[in-house]
N, C-alpha and C positions, 0 to 999 in steps of 0.2 A: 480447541475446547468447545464442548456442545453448553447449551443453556443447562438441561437436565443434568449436567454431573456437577454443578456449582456445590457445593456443600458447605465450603467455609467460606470467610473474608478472603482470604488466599484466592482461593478459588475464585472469588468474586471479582477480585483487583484481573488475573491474569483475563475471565474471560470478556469484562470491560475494555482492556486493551486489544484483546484480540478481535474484538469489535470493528474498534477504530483504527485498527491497521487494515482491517478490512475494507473500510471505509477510504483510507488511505490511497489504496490499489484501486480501487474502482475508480475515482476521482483523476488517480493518475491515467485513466485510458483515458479518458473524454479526451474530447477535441477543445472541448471551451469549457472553462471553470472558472469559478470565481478566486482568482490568487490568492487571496485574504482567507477564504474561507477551508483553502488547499492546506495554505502556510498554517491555521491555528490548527485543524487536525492532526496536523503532522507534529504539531509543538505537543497535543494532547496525548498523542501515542507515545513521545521521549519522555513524558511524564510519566506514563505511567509504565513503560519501561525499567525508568531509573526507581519509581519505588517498589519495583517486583526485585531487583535487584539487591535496593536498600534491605527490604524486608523478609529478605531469602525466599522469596518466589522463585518459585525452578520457570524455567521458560520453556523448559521441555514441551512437545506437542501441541505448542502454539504458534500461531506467527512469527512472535516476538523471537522465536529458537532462530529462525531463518534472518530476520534482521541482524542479529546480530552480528551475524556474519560480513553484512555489510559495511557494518559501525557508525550506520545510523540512519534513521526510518524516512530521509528524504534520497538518502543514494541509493535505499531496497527501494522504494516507489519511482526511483525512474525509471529501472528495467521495463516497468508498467505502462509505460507516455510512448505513446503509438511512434512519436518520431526516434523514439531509442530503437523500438520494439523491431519498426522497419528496417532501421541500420542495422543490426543486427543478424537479420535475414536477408541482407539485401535487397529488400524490398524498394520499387519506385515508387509514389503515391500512387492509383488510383485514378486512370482519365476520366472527366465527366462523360455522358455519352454524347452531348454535344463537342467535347475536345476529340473525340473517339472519329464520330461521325465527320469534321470537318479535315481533322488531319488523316482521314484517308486508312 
């Protein structure tokens, strides 16, 4: 959902959420984050989840559509944590280029 289509409270709740699921993903790539500050986001997105839910907010065309699927907004943001992201692609880390440089 864009800022410019908000019209109602409805609207208001879902694009607030979708916000912070936003917010959610991004945090989830970093390499360093502050825990605490990862864990309340994510507590703030299953809030406002559950009252788009309560309140019959469609979740349609928002984030929240795709979490759901996951069954809940800290199993959708691991896909996002660089060490899932790599396993997934088989990815190895990344040599520094002095590890580059000395192992030849």
């Amino acid at each position: 959902m864009l800022k410019h289509q908000v019209r109602t409270p409805a609207d208001a709740l879902a694009y607030i959420t979708d916000c912070t699921l936003a917010t959610v993903s991004h945090m989830a790539m970093l390499k360093s984050r502050k825990k605490s500050e990862y864990e309340r986001q994510i507590g703030i997105a299953e809030i406002g989840m559950r009252w788009m839910k309560e309140m019959g907010v469609p979740l349609t065309g928002t984030r929240a559509e795709y979490v759901e699927r996951y069954g809940s907004v800290a199993a959708w943001a691991a896909q996002y944590a660089p060490e899932t992201y790599n396993a997934e692609l088989n990815l190895r880390p990344r040599r520094s280029a002095a590890e580059a440089w000395t192992s030849g």
